[in-house]
C-alpha positions as CSV (number, residue, x, y, z in Angstrom):
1,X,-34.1,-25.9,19.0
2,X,-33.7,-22.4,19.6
3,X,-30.3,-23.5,21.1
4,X,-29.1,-24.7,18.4
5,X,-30.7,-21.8,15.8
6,X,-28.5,-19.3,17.9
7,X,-25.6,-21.4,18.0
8,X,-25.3,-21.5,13.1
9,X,-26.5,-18.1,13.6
10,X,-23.6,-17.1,15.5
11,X,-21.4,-19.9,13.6
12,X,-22.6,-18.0,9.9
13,X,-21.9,-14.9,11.7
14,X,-18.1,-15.5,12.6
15,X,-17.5,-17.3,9.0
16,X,-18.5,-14.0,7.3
17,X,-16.3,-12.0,9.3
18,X,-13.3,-14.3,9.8
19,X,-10.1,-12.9,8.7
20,X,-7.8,-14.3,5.8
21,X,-4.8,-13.3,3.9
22,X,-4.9,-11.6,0.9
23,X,-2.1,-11.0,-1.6
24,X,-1.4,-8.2,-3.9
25,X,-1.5,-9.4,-7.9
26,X,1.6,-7.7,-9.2
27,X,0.1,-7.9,-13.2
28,X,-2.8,-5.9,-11.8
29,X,-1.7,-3.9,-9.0
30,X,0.7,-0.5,-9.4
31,X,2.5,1.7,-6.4
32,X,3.1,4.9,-7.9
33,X,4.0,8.3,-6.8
34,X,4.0,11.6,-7.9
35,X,6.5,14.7,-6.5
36,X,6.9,18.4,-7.8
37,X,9.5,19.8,-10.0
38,X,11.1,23.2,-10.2
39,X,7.6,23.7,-8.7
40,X,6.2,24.1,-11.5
41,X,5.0,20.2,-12.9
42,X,4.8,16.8,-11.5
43,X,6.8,13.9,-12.1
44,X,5.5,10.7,-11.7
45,X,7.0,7.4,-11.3
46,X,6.4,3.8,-9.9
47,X,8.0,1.0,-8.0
48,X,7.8,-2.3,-10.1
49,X,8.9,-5.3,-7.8
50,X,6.2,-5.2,-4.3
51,X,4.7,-7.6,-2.2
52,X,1.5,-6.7,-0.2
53,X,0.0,-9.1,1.6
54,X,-3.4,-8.2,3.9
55,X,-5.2,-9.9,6.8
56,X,-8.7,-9.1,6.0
57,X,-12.2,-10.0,6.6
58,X,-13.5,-10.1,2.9
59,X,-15.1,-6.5,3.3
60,X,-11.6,-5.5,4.5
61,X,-12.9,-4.1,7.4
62,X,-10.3,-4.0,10.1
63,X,-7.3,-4.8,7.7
64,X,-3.5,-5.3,8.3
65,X,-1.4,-4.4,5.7
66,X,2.4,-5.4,5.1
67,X,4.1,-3.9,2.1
68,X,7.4,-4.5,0.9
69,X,8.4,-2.5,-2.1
70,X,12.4,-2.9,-3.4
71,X,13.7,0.8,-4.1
72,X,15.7,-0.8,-7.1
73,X,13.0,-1.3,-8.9
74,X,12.2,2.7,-9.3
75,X,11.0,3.8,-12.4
76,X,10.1,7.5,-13.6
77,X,10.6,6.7,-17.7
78,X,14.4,7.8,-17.7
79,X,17.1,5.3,-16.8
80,X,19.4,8.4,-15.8
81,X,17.3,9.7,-13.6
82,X,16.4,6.1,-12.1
83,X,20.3,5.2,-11.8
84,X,20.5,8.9,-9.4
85,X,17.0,7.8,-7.6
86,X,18.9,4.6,-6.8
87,X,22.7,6.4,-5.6
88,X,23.0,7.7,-2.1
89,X,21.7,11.2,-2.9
90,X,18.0,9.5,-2.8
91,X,17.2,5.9,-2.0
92,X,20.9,4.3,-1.4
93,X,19.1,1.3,-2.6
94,X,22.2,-1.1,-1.9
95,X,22.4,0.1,1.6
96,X,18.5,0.0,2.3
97,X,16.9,-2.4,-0.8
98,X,13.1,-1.7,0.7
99,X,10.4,0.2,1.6
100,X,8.3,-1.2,4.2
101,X,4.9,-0.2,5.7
102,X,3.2,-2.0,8.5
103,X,-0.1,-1.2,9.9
104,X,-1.0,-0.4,13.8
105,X,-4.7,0.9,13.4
106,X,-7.3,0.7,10.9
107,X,-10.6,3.0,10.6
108,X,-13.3,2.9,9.0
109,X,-14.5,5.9,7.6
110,X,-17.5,5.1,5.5
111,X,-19.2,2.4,3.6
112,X,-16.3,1.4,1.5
113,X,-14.1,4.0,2.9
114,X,-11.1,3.2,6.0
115,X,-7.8,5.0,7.4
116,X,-4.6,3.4,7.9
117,X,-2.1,3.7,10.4
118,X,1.0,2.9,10.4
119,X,5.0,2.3,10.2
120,X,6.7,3.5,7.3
121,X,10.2,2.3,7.4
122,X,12.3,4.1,4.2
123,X,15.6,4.7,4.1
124,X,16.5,3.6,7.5
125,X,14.2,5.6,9.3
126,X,10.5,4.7,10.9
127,X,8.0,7.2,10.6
128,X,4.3,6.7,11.6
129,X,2.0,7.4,8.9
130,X,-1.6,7.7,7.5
131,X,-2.6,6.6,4.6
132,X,-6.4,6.6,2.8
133,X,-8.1,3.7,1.4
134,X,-11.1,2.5,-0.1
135,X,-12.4,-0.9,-1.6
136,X,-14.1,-0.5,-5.3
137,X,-15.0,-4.1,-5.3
138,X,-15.2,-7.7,-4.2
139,X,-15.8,-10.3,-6.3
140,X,-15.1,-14.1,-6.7
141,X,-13.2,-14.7,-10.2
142,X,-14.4,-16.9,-12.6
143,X,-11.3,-18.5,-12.9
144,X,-10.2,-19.2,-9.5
145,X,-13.2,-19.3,-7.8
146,X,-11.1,-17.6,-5.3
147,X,-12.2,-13.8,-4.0
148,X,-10.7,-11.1,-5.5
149,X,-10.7,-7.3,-3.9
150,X,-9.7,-3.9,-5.7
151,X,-8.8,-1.5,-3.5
152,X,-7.5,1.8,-3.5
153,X,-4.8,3.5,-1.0
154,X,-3.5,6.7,-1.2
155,X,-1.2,9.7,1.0
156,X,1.6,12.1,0.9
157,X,4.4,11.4,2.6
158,X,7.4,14.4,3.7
159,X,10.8,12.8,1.8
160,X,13.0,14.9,3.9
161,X,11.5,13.2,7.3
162,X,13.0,10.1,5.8
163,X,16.3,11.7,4.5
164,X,15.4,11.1,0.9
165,X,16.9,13.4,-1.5
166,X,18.5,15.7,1.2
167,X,18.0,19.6,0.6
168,X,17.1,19.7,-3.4
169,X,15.7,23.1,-4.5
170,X,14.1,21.4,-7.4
171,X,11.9,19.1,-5.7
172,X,9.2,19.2,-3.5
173,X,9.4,18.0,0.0
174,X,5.9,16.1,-0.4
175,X,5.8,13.2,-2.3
176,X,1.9,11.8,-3.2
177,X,1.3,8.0,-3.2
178,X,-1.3,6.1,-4.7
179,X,-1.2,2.2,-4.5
180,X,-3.4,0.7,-7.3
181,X,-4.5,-2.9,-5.5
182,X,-5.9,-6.4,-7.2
183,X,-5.7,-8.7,-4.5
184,X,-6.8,-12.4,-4.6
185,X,-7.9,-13.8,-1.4
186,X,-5.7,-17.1,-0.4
């Protein structure tokens, strides 16, 4: 009997903490970004087509991330600006159409706190990066039945190291991310 009592508790135990893919909801999720002008005010902006998909247990500890953002869908609320964002000066969005990010290590930091490491790959180059994160919630939706998670991930990331923007007086080098997540558990 004990046998067997150690063998559901162990069973329960691994279901709990089995890993499953997640994927971002783009009506609820955002990946924005903020950068300094004439070093004086920020502009902000955000990348409208994504894809994020996570492996995760559903406390999100020990989570692998893979984003895919397209840099043609830039937006900073001025279609000039965007069009320039898009050209070779910045993003050369025909030449390299995403932004990828893929983790290699994941720490936790505190209750509902983590680090992510990982590969950012933006405009042709691969740079290893860390980002912050934190979950504010899991719940299972009324709708779906399904779980849902809202997380949090944020970091600054050096444009030049990528060769974004080359040499422009008028903007900062750093450039501050902060990924909005709803993700629905699949």
């Amino acid at each position: 009997m004990k046998k067997i009592t150690l063998t559901l508790a162990l069973l329960l135990g691994l279901a709990v903490t089995a890993q499953s893919t997640w994927k971002s909801d783009p009506a609820h999720s955002k990946v924005g970004f903020a950068i300094t002008h004439l070093m004086i005010s920020e502009v902000e902006g955000h990348f409208g087509d994504f894809d994020i998909t996570a492996t995760a247990t559903d406390t999100f500890e020990d989570a692998e991330f893979m984003v895919d953002i397209k840099t043609t869908s830039i937006d900073t609320d001025n279609s000039r600006r965007d069009d320039h964002l898009r050209s070779d000066d910045f993003f050369a969005a025909e030449k390299h159409p995403s932004i990828t990010f893929k983790t290699t290590g994941y720490e936790k930091t505190g209750d509902k706190t983590f680090m992510l490491t990982g590969d950012l790959t933006m405009h042709g180059t691969t740079k290893p990066v860390t980002l912050e994160g934190k979950v504010n919630g899991v719940i299972t939706d009324q709708r779906s039945q399904k779980l849902k998670a809202g997380l949090k991930i944020t970091g600054t990331v050096n444009r030049l190291e990528f060769g974004v923007g080359g040499d422009t007086p008028t903007l900062g080098d750093d450039v501050d991310i902060t990924i909005n997540l709803e993700m629905a558990q699949q």
